[in-house]
C-alpha positions in Angstrom: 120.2 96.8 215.0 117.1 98.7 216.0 115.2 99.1 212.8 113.5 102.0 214.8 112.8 104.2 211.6 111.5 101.1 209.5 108.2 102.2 208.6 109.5 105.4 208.1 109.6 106.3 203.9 112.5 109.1 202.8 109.8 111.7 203.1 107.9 114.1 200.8 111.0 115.4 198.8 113.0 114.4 196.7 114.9 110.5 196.7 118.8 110.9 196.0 120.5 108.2 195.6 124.1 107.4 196.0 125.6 104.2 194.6 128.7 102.4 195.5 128.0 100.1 193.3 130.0 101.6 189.8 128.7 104.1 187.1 127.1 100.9 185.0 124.9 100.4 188.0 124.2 103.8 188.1 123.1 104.1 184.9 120.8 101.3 185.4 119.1 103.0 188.3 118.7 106.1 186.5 117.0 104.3 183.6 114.5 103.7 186.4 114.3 107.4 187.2 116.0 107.5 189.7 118.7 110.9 191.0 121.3 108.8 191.3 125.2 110.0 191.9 128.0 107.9 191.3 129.9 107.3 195.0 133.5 105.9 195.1 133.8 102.9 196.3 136.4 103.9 198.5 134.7 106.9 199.7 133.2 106.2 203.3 129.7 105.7 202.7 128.5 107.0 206.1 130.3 110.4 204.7 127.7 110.5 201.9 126.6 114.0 200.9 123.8 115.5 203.3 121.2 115.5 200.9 121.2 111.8 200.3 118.8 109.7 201.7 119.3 106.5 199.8 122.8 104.2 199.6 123.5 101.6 197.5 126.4 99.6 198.7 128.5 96.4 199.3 130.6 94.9 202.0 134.2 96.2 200.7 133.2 99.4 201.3 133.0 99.1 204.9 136.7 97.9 205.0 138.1 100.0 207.8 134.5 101.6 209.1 134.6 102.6 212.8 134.0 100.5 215.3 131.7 102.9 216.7 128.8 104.9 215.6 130.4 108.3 213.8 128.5 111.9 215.4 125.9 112.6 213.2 124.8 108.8 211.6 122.6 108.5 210.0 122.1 111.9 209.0 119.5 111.9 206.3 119.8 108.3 204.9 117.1 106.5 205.4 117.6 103.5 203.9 120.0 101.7 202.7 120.0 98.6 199.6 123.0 96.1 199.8 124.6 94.6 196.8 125.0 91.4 199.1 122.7 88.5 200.4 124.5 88.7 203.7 125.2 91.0 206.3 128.0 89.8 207.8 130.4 92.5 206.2 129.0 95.8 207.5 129.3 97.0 211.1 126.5 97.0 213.8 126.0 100.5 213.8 124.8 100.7 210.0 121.5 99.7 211.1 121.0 102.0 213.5 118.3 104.0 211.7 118.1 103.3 208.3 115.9 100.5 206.7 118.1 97.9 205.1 117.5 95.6 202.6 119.7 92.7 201.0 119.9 91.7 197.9 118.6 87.6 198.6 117.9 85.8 195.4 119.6 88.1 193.1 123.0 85.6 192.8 120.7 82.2 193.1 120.9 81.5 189.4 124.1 81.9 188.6 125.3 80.4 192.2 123.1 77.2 191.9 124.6 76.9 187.9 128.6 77.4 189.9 127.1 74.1 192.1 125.9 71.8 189.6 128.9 72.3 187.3 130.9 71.7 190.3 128.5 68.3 190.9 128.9 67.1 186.9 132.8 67.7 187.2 133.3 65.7 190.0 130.7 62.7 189.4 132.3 62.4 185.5 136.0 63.3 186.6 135.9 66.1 183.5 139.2 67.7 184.4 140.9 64.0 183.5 138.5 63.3 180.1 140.8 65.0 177.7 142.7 63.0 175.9 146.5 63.9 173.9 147.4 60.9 171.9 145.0 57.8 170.6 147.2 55.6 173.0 144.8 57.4 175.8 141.7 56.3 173.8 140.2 54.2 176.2 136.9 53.7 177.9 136.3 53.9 181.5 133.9 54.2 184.1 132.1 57.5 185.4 129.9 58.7 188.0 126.7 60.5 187.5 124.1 62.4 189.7 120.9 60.7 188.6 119.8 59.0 192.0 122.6 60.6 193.7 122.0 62.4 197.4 122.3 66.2 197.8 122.7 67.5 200.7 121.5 71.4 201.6 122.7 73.3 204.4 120.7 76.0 204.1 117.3 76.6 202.2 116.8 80.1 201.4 116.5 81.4 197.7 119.9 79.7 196.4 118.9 76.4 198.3 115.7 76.3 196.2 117.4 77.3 193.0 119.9 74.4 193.7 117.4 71.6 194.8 115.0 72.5 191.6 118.4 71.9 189.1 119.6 69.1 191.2 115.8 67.2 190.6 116.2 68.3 187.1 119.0 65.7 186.9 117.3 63.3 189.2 119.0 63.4 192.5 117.6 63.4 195.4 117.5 65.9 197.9 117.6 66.2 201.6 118.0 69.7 203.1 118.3 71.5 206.6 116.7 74.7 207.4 117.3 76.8 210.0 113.5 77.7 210.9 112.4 73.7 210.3 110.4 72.1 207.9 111.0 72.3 203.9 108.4 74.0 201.9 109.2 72.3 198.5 108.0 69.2 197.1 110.6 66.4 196.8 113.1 67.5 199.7 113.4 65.8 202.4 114.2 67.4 205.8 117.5 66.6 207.6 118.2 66.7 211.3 121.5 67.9 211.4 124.9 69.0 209.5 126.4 65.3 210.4 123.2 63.4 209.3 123.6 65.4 205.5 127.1 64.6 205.7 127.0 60.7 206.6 124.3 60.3 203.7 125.1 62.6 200.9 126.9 62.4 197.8 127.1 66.3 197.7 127.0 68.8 200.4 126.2 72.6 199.8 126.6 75.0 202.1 124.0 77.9 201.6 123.3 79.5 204.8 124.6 82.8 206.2 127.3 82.8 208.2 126.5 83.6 211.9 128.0 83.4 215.3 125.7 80.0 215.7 126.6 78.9 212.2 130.4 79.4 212.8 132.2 75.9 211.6 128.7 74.1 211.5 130.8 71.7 209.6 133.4 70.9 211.9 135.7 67.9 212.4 133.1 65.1 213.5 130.7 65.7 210.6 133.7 65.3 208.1 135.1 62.7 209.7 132.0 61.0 210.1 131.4 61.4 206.2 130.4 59.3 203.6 133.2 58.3 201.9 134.0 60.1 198.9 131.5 63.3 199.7 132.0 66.3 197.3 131.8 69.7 199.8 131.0 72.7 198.3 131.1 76.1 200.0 129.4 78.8 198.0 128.3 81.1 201.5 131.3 81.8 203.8 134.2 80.2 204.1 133.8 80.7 208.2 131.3 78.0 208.3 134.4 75.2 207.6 136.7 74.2 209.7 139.3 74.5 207.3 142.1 72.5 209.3 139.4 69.6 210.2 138.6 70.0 206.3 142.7 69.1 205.4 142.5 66.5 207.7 139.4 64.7 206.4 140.4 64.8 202.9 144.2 63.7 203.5 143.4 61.1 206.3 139.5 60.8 206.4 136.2 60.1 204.0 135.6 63.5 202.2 136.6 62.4 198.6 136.5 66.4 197.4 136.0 69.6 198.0 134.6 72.9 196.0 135.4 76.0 198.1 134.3 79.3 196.1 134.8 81.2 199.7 137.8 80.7 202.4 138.6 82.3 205.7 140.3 84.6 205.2 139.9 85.9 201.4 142.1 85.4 199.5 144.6 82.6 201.7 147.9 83.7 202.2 150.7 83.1 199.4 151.6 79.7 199.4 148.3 77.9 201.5 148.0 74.2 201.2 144.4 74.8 199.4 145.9 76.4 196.9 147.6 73.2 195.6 145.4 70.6 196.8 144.7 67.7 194.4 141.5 67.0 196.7 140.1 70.7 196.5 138.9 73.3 193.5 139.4 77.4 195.2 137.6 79.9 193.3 138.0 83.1 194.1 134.5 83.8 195.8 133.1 84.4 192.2 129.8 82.0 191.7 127.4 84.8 192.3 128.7 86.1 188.9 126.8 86.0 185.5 126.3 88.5 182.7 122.9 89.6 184.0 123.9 89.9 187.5 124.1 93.7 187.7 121.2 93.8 186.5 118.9 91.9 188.1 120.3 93.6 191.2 119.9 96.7 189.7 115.9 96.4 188.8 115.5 95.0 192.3 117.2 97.9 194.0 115.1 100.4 191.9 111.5 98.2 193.0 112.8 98.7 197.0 113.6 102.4 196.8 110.1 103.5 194.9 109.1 100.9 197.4 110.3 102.7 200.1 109.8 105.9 199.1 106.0 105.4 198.4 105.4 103.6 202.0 105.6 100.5 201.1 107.4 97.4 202.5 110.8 96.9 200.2 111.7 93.0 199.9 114.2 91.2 201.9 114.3 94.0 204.8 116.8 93.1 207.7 114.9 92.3 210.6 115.9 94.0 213.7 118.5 91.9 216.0 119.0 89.5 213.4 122.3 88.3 212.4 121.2 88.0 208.7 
């Protein structure tokens, strides 16, 4: 990643926009004036018409991109909005010239909502309340998270959103960041991945994943746990060691574990996690609510007039970083 053109705007003409992102998303951008033109999502966006200079995309349609730069990239795109938070699904070369922006913050409500409903099923055992017969009528002991520990790996914009719910129910919250120091009242900083995971309740993983953050939870923070820790994995399931994660739920102290996100996606036909009595898979779907779309449709629209008057958009990938 260079970022060599990022103070560059898309010029005096015209701003066309092509969208990967489904006609409904289209429609949204256009309702923000924008030329917008409706792109398959399995049409190679770095073959985008030669008049566009904005692309709206995601990270399945990179599926199958070169490994190398094509002739002629980037053409006339100069920048270039992502329907993700992460960047871990596009190839190297896609930031070679254009200015690209994520979409951070746009999934933190709905993601931070996935986590505590995860939390409240676990703590009060909700898949096992119902009862079938008045011979099951019986009253019995449940968990809470009022003084409970949370633990954050990871404290960008779905960190926050998580650690203001989780104090909302009166938990308490310790959190690890990756540039130090916590800038929010009430959360306490953590050391380390092991230190959350010996002292928590609930850990959430909410960083991106990067060749440093590869299986940051690995064997010896599981198995060094407290006993009966809830996991949940809403950011990539590359940050887990997912055999060290069998083992320290069949053998060791991790009492549970929420994975919206696996490595690969989706597990082969017939995977252990599948059937797990110890784990709850998701298909990588906490990011999703009803106003989803648009919320990342009004803040794509705010980064492309951004852009093309100048101006800084939000959440722009720095160059050489890995997120």
């Amino acid at each position: 990643m260079n970022g060599s053109d990022s103070s560059a705007p898309a010029g005096a003409g015209p701003i066309v926009v092509a969208s990967q992102l489904g006609s409904a998303f289209a429609h949204i951008l256009g309702a923000a004036g924008l030329d917008v033109r409706v792109h398959d999502q399995h049409t190679p966006p770095w073959m985008v018409d030669p008049d566009v200079n904005v692309v709206v995309t995601q990270p399945k349609c990179w599926v199958g991109a070169p490994a190398e730069q094509p002739a002629g990239w980037p053409g006339a795109v100069r920048f270039i909005q992502l329907g993700s938070a992460g960047i871990d699904g596009y190839p190297a070369w896609m930031f070679n010239g254009p200015v690209v922006a994520t979409s951070r913050g746009v999934a933190a409500p709905p993601i931070s909502e996935y986590v505590l409903t995860a939390m409240l099923t676990v703590a009060k055992e909700f898949d096992r309340l119902a009862v079938t017969g008045p011979e099951q009528w019986k009253a019995r002991r449940l968990g809470g998270l009022y003084g409970a520990r949370l633990g954050l790996v990871g404290y960008g914009a779905i960190g926050e959103a998580v650690a203001t719910r989780a104090r909302a129910f009166g938990m308490k919250v310790s959190a690890l960041r990756r540039r130090g120091g916590v800038a929010m009242d009430g959360v306490e900083p953590a050391g380390s991945v092991a230190e959350l995971a010996a002292t928590c309740d609930h850990l959430v993983l909410a960083l991106p994943l990067t060749p440093e953050s590869r299986r940051i939870v690995n064997r010896a923070a599981l198995m060094g746990a407290k006993p009966g820790l809830h996991l949940i994995n809403i950011s990539r399931g590359g940050l887990v060691d997912q055999e060290a994660l069998l083992e320290a739920l069949d053998h060791g102290p991790v009492g549970f574990a929420t994975l919206d996100v696996t490595e690969p996606e989706p597990l082969p036909a017939g995977h252990i996690f599948y059937s797990h009595p110890k784990i709850r898979l998701t298909p990588h779907i906490s990011w999703a609510d009803s106003d989803t779309q648009v919320r990342l449709g009004e803040k794509a629209a705010a980064n492309i007039r951004a852009f093309a008057a100048g101006r800084q958009p939000q959440d722009v990938v720095v160059a050489g970083a890995a997120y």
